[in-house]
N, CA, C and O atoms as a GROMACS GRO file, in nm:
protein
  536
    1UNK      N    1   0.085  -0.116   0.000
    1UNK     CA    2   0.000   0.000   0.000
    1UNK      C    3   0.090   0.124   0.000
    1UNK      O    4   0.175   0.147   0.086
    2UNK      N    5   0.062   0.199  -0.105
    2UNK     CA    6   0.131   0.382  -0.114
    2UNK      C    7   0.035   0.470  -0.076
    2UNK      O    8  -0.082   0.478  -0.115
    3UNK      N    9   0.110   0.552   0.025
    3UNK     CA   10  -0.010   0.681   0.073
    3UNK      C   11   0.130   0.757  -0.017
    3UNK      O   12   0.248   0.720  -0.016
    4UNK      N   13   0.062   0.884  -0.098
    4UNK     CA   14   0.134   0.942  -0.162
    4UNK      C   15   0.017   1.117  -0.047
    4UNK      O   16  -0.103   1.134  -0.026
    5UNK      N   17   0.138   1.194  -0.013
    5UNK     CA   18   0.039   1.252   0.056
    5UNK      C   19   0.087   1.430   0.021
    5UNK      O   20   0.202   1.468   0.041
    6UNK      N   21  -0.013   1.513  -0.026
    6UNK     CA   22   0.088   1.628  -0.055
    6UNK      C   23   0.084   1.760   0.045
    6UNK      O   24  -0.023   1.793   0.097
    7UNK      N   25   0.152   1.802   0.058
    7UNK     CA   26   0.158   1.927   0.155
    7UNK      C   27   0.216   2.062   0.077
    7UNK      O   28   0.323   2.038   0.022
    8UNK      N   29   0.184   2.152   0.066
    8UNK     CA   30   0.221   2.306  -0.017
    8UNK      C   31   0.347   2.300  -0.004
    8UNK      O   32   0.411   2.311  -0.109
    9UNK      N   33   0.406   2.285   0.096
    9UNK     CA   34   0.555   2.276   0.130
    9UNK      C   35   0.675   2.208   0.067
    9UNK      O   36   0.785   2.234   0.020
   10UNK      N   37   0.588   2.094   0.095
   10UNK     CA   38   0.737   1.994   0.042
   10UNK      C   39   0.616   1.872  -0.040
   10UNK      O   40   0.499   1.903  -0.014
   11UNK      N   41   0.630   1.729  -0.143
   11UNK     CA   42   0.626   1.655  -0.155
   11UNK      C   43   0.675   1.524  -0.064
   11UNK      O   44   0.784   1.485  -0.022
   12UNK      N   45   0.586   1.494  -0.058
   12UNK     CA   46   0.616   1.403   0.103
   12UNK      C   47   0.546   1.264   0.010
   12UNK      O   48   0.437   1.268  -0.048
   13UNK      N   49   0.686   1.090   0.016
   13UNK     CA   50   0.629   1.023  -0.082
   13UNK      C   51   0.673   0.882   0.064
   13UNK      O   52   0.775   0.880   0.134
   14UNK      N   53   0.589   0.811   0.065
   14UNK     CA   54   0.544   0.697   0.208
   14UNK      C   55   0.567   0.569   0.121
   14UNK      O   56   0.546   0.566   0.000
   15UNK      N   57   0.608   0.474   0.188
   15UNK     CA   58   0.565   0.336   0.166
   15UNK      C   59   0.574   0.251   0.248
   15UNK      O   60   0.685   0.211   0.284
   16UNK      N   61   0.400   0.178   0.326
   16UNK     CA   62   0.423   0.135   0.415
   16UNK      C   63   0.427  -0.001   0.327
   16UNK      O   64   0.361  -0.032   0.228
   17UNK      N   65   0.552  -0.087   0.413
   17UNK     CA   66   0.553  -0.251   0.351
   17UNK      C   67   0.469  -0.316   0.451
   17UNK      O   68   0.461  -0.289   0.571
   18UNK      N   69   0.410  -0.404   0.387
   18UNK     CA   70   0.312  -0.522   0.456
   18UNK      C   71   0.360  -0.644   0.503
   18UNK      O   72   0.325  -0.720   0.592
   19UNK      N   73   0.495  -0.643   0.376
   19UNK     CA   74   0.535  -0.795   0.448
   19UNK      C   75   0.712  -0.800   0.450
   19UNK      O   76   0.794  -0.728   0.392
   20UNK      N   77   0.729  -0.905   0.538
   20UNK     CA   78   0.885  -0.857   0.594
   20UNK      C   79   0.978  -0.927   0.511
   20UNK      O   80   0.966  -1.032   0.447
   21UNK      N   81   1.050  -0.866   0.521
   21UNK     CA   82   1.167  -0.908   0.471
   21UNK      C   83   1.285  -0.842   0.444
   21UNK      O   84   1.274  -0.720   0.434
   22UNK      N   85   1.449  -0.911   0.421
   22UNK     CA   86   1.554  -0.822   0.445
   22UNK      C   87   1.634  -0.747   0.297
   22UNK      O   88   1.721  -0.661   0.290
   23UNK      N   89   1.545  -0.837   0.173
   23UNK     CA   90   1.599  -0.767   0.046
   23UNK      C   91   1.527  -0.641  -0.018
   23UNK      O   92   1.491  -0.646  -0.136
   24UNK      N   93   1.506  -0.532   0.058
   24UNK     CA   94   1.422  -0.451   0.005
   24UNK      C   95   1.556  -0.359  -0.025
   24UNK      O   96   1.652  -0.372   0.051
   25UNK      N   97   1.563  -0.281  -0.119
   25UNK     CA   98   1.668  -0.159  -0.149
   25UNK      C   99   1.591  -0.027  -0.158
   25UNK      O  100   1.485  -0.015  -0.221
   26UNK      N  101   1.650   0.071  -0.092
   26UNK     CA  102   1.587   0.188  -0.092
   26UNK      C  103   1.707   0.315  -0.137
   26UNK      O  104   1.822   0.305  -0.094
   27UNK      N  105   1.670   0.428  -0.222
   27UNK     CA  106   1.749   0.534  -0.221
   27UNK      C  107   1.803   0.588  -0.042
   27UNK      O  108   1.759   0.558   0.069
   28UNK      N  109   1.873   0.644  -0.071
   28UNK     CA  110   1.991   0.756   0.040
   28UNK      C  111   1.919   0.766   0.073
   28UNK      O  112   1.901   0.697   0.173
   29UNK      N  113   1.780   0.878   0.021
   29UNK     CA  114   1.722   0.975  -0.010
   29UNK      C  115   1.651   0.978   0.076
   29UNK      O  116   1.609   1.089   0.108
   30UNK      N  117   1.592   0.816   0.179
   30UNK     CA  118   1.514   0.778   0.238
   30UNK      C  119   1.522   0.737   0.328
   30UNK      O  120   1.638   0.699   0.348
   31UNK      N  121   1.441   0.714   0.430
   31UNK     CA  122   1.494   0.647   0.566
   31UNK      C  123   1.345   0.556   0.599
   31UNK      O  124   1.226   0.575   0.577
   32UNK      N  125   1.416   0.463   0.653
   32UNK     CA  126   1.352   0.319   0.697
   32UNK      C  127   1.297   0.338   0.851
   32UNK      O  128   1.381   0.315   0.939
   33UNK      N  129   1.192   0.370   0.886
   33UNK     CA  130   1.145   0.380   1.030
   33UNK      C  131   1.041   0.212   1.105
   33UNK      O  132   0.944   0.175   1.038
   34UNK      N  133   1.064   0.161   1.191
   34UNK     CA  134   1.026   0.028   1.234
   34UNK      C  135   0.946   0.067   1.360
   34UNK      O  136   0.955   0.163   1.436
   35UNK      N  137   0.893  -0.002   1.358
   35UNK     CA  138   0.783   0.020   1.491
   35UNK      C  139   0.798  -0.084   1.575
   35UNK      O  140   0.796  -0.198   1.530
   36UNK      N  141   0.814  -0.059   1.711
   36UNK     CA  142   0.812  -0.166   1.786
   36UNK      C  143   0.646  -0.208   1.826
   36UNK      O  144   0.567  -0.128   1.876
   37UNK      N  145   0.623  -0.315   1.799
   37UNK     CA  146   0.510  -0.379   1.855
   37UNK      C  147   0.450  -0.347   1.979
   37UNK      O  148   0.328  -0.340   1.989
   38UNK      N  149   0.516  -0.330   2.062
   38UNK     CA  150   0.515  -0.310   2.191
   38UNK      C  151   0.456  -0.178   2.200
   38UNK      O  152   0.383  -0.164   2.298
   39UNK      N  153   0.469  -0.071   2.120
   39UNK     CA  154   0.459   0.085   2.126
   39UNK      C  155   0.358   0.115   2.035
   39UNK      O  156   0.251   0.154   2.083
   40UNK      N  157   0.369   0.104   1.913
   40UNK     CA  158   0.326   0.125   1.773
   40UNK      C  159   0.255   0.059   1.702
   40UNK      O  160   0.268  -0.059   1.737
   41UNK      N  161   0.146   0.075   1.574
   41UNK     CA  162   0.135  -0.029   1.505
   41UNK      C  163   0.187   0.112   1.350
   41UNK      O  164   0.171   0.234   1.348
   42UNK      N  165   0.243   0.026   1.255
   42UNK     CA  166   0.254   0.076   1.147
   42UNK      C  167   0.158   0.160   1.043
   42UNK      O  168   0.201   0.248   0.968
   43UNK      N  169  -0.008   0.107   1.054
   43UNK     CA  170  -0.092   0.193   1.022
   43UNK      C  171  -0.131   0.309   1.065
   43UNK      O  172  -0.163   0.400   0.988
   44UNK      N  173  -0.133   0.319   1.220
   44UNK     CA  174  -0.148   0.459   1.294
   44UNK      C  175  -0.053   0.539   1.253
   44UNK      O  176  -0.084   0.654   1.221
   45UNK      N  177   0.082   0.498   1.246
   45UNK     CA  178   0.202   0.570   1.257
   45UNK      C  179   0.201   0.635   1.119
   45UNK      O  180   0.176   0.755   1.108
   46UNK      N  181   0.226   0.563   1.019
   46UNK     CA  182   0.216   0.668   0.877
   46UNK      C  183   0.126   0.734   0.906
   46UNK      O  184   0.190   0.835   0.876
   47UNK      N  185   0.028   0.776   0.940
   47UNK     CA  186  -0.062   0.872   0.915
   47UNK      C  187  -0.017   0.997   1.021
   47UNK      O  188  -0.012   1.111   0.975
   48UNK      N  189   0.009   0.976   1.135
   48UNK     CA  190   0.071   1.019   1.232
   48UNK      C  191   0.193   1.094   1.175
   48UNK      O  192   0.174   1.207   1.220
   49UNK      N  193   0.315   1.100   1.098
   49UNK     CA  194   0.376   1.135   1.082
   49UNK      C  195   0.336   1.212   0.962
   49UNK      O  196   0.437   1.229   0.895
   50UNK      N  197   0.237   1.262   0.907
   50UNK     CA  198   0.177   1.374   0.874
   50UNK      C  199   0.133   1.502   0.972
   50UNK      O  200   0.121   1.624   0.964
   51UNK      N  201   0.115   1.391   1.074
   51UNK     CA  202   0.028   1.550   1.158
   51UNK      C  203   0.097   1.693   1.144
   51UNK      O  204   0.202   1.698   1.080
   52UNK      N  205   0.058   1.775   1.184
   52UNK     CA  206   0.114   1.909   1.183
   52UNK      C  207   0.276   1.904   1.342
   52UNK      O  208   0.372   1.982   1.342
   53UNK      N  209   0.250   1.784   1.458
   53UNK     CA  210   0.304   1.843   1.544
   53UNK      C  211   0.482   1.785   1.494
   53UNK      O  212   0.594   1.834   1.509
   54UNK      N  213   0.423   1.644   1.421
   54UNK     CA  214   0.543   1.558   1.346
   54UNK      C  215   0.628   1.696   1.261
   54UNK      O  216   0.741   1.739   1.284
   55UNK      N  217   0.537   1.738   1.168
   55UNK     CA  218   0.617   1.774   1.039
   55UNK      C  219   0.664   1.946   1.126
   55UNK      O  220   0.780   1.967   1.090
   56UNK      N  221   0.622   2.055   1.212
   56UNK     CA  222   0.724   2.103   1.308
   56UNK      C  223   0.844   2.065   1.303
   56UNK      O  224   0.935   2.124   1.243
   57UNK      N  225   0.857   1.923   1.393
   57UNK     CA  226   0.965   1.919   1.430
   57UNK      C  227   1.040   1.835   1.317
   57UNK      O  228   1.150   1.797   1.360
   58UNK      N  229   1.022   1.807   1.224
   58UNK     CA  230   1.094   1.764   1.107
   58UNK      C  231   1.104   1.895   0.987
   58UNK      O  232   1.150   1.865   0.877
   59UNK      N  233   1.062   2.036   1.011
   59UNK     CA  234   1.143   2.128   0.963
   59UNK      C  235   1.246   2.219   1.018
   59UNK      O  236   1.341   2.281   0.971
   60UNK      N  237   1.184   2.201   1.148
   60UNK     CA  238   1.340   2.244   1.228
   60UNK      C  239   1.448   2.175   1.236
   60UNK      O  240   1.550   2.218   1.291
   61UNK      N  241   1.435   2.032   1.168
   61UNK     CA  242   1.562   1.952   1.128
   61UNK      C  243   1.576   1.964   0.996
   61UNK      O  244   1.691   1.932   0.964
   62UNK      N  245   1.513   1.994   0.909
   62UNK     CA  246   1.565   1.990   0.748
   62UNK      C  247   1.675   2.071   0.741
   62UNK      O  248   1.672   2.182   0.795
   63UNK      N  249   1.792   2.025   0.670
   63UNK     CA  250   1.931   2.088   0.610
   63UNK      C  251   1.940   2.080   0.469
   63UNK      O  252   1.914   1.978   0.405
   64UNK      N  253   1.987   2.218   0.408
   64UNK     CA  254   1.994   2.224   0.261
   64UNK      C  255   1.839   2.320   0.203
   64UNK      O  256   1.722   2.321   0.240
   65UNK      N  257   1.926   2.399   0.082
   65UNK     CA  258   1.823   2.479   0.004
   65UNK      C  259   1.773   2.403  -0.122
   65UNK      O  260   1.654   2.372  -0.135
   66UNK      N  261   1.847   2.382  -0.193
   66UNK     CA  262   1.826   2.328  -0.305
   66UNK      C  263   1.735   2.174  -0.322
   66UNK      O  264   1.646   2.156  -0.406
   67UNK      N  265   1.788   2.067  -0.213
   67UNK     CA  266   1.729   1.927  -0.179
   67UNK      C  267   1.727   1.926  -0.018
   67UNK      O  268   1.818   1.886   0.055
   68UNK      N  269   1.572   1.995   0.028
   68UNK     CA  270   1.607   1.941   0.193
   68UNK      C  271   1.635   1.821   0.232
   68UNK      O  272   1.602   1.746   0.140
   69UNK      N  273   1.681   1.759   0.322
   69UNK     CA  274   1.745   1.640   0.377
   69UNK      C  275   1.747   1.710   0.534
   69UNK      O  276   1.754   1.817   0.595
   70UNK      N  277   1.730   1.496   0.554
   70UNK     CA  278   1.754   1.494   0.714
   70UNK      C  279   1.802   1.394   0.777
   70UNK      O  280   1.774   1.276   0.757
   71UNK      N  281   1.869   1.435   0.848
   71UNK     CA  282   1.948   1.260   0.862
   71UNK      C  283   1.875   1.169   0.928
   71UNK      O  284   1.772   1.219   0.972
   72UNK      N  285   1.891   1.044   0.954
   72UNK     CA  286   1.929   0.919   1.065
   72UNK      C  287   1.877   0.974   1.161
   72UNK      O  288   1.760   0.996   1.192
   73UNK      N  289   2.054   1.014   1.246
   73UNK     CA  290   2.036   1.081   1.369
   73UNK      C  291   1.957   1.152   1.383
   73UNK      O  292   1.924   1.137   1.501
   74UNK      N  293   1.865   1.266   1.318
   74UNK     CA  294   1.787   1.363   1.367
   74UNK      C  295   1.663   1.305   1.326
   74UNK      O  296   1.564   1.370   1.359
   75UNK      N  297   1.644   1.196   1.260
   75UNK     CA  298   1.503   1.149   1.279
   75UNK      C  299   1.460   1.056   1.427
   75UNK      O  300   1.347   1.029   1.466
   76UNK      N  301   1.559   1.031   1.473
   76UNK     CA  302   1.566   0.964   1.568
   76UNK      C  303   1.553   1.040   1.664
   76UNK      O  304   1.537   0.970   1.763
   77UNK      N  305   1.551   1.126   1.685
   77UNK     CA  306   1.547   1.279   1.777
   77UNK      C  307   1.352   1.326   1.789
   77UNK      O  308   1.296   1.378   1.886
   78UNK      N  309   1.311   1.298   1.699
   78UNK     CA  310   1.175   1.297   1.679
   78UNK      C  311   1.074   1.227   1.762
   78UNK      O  312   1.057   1.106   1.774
   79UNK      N  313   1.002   1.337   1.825
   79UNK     CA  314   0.930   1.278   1.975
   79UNK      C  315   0.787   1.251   1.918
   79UNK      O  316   0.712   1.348   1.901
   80UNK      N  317   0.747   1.137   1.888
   80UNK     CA  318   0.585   1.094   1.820
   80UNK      C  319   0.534   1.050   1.929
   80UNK      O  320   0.578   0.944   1.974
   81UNK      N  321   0.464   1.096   1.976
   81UNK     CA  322   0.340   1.078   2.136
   81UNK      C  323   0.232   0.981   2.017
   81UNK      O  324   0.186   0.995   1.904
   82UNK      N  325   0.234   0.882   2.127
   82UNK     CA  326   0.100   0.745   2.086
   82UNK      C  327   0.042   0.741   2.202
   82UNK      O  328   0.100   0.745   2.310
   83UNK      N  329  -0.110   0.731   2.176
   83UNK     CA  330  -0.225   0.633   2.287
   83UNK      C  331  -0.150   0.502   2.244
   83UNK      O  332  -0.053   0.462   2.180
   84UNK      N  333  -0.242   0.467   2.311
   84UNK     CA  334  -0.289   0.282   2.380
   84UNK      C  335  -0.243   0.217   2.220
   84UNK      O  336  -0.212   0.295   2.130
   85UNK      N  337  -0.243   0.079   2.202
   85UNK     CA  338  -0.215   0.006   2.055
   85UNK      C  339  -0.371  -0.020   2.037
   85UNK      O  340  -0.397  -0.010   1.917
   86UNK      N  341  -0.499  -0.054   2.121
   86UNK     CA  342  -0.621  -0.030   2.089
   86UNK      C  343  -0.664   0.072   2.011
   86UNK      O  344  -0.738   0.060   1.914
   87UNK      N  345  -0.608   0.189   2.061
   87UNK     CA  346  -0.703   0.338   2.041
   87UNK      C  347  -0.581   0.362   1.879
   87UNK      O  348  -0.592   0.442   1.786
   88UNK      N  349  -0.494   0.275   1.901
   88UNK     CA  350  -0.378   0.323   1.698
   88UNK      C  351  -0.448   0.276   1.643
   88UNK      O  352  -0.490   0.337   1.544
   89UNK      N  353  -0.514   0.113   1.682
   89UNK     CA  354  -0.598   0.044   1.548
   89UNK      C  355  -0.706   0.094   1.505
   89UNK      O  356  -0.737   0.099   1.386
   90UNK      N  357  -0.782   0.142   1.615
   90UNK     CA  358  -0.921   0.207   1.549
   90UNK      C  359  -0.884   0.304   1.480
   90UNK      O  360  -0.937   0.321   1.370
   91UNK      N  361  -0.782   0.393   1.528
   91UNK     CA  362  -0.787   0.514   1.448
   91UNK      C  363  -0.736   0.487   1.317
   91UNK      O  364  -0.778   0.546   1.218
   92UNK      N  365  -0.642   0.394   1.314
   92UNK     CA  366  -0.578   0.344   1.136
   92UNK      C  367  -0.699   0.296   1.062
   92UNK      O  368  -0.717   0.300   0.940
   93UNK      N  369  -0.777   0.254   1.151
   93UNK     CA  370  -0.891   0.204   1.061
   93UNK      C  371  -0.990   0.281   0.986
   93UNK      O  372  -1.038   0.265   0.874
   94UNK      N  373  -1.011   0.381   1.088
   94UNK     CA  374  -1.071   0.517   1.039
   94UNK      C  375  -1.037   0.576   0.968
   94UNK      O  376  -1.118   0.616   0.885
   95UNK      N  377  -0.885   0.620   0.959
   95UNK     CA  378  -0.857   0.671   0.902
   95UNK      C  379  -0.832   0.624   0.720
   95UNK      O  380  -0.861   0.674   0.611
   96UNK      N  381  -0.764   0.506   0.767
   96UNK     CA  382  -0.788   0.380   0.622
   96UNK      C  383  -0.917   0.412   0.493
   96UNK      O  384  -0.924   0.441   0.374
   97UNK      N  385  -1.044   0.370   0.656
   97UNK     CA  386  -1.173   0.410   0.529
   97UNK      C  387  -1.194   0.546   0.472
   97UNK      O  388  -1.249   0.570   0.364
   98UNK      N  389  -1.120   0.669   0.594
   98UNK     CA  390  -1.147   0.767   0.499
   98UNK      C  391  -1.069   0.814   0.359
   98UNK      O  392  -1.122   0.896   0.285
   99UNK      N  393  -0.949   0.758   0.332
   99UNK     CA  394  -0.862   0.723   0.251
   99UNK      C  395  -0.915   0.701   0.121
   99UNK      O  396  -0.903   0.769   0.019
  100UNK      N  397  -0.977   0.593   0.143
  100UNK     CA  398  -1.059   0.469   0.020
  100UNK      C  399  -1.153   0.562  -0.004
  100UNK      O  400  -1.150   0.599  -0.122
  101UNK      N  401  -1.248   0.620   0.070
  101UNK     CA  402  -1.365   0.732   0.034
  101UNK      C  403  -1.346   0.788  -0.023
  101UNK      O  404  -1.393   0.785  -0.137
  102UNK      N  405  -1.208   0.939   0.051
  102UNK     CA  406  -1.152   1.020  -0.078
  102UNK      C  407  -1.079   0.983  -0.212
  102UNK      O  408  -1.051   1.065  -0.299
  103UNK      N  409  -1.053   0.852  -0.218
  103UNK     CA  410  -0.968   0.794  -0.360
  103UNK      C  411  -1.127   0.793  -0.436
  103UNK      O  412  -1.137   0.841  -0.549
  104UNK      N  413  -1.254   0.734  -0.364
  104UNK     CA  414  -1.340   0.686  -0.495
  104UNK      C  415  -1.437   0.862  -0.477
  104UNK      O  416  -1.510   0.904  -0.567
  105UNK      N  417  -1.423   0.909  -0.398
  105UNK     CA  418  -1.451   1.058  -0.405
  105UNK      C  419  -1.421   1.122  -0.568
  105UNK      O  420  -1.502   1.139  -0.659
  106UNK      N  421  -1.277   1.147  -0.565
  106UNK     CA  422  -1.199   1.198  -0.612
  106UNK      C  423  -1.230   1.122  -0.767
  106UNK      O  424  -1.246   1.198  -0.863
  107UNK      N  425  -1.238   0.988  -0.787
  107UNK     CA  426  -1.244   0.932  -0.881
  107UNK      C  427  -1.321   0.982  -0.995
  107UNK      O  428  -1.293   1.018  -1.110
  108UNK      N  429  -1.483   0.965  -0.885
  108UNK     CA  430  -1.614   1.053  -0.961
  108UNK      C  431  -1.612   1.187  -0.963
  108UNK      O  432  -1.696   1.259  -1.018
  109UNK      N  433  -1.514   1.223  -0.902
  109UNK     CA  434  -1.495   1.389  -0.948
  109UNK      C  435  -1.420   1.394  -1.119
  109UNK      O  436  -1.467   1.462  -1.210
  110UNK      N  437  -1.319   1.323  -1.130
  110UNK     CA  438  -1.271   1.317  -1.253
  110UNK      C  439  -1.322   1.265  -1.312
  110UNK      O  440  -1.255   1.267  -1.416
  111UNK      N  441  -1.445   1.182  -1.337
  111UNK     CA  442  -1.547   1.145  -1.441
  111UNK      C  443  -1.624   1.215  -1.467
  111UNK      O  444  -1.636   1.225  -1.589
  112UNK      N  445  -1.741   1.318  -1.369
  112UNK     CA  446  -1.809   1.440  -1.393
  112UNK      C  447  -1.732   1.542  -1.453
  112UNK      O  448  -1.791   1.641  -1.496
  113UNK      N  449  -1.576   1.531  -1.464
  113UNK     CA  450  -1.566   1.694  -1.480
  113UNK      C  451  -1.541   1.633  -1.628
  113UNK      O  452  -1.527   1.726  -1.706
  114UNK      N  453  -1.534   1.527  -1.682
  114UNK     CA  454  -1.512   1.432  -1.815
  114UNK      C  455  -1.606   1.469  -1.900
  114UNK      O  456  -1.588   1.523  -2.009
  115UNK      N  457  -1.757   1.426  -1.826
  115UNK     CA  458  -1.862   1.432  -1.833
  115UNK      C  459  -1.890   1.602  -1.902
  115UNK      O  460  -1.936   1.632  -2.012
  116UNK      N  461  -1.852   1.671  -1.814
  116UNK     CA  462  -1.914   1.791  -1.834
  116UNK      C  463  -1.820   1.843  -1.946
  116UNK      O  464  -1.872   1.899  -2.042
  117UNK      N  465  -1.678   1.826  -1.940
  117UNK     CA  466  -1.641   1.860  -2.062
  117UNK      C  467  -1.670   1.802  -2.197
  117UNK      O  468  -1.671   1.861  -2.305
  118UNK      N  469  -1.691   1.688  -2.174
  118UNK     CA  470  -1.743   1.622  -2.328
  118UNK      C  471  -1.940   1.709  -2.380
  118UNK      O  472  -1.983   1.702  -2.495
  119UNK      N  473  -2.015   1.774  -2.272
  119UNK     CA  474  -2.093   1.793  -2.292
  119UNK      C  475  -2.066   1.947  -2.307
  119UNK      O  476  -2.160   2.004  -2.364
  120UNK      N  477  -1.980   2.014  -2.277
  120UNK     CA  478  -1.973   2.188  -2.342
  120UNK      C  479  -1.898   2.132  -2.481
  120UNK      O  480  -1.884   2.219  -2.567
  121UNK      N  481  -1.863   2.039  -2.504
  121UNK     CA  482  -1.766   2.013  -2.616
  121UNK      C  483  -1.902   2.019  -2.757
  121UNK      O  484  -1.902   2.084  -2.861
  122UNK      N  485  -1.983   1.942  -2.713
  122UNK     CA  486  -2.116   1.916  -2.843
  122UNK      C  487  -2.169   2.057  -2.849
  122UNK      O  488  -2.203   2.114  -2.953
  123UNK      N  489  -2.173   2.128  -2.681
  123UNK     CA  490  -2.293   2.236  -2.713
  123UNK      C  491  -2.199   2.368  -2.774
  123UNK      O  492  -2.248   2.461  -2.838
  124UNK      N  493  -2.076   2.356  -2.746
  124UNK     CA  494  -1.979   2.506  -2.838
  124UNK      C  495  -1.970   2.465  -2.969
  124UNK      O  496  -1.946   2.559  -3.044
  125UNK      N  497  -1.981   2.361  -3.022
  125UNK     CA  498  -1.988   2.299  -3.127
  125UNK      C  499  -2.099   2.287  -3.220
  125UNK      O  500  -2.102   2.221  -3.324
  126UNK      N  501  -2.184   2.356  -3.172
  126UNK     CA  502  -2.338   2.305  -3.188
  126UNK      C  503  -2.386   2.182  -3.225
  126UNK      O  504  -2.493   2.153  -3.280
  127UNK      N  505  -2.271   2.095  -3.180
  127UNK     CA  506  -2.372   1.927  -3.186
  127UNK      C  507  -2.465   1.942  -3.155
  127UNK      O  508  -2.561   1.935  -3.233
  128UNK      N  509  -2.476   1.967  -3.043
  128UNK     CA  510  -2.627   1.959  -2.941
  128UNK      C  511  -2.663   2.094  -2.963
  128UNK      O  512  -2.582   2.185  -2.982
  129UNK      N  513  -2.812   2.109  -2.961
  129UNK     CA  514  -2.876   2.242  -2.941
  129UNK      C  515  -2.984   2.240  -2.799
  129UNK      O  516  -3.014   2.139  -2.734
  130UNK      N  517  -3.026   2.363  -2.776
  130UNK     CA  518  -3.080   2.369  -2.698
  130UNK      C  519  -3.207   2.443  -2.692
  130UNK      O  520  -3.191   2.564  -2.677
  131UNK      N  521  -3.324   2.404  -2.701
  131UNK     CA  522  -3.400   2.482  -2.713
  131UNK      C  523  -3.522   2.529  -2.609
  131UNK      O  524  -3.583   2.452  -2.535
  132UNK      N  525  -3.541   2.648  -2.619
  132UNK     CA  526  -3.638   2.713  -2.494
  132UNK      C  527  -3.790   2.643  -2.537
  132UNK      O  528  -3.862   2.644  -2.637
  133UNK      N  529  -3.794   2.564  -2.356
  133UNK     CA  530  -3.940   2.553  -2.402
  133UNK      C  531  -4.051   2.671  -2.322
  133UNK      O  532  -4.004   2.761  -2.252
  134UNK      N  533  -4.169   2.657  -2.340
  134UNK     CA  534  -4.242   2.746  -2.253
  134UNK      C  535  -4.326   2.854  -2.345
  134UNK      O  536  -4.397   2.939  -2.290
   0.00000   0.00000   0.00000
């Protein structure tokens, strides 16, 4: 699953993995964050590291104008406050379905606006006419 998520600021690009394993290769560019079971579950947490209090303190660590970057060490410096592992699942869950909503939201938005352009397309054209009744 890709949450691709955008913010005015920066492009911010996620990938949570589902299943484990040790041959995955990733750019520099990126950093690998693990959740301990004990603390975390992985669905709460991506979403979580959007919040507004996360991305604060991950611009007072960004270094560089041209390509911000941040290291290792200073992601590790990053204080993410969690409830209970009960109260992460419901909320991943919630948050999950609202996800799927706005994807098929969004979907039928780009078919109506399809829609409506293929239909000013006949009537500037005068395919279609229109006529007053009354």
């Amino acid at each position: 699953m890709i949450y691709n998520r955008y913010n005015p600021q920066k492009l911010s690009e996620v990938l949570l993995f589902e299943e484990r394993g040790n041959d995955w290769v990733s750019s520099t560019g990126f950093a690998v964050l693990r959740c301990r079971s004990s603390k975390a579950i992985p669905e709460f947490l991506i979403y979580h590291l959007f919040s507004n209090d996360i991305n604060k303190q991950i611009n007072t660590l960004i270094s560089g104008s041209n390509y911000p970057a941040i290291s290792s060490g200073d992601i590790k410096k990053i204080k993410i406050p969690v409830p209970s592992i009960d109260e992460q699942i419901i909320i991943g869950h919630i948050l999950g379905n609202m996800d799927k909503e706005l994807k098929a939201l969004k979907s039928k938005l780009k078919k109506t606006k399809s829609i409506k352009q293929g239909m000013m397309q006949e009537l500037l054209t005068g395919k279609t006419r229109l006529i007053e009744s009354g």
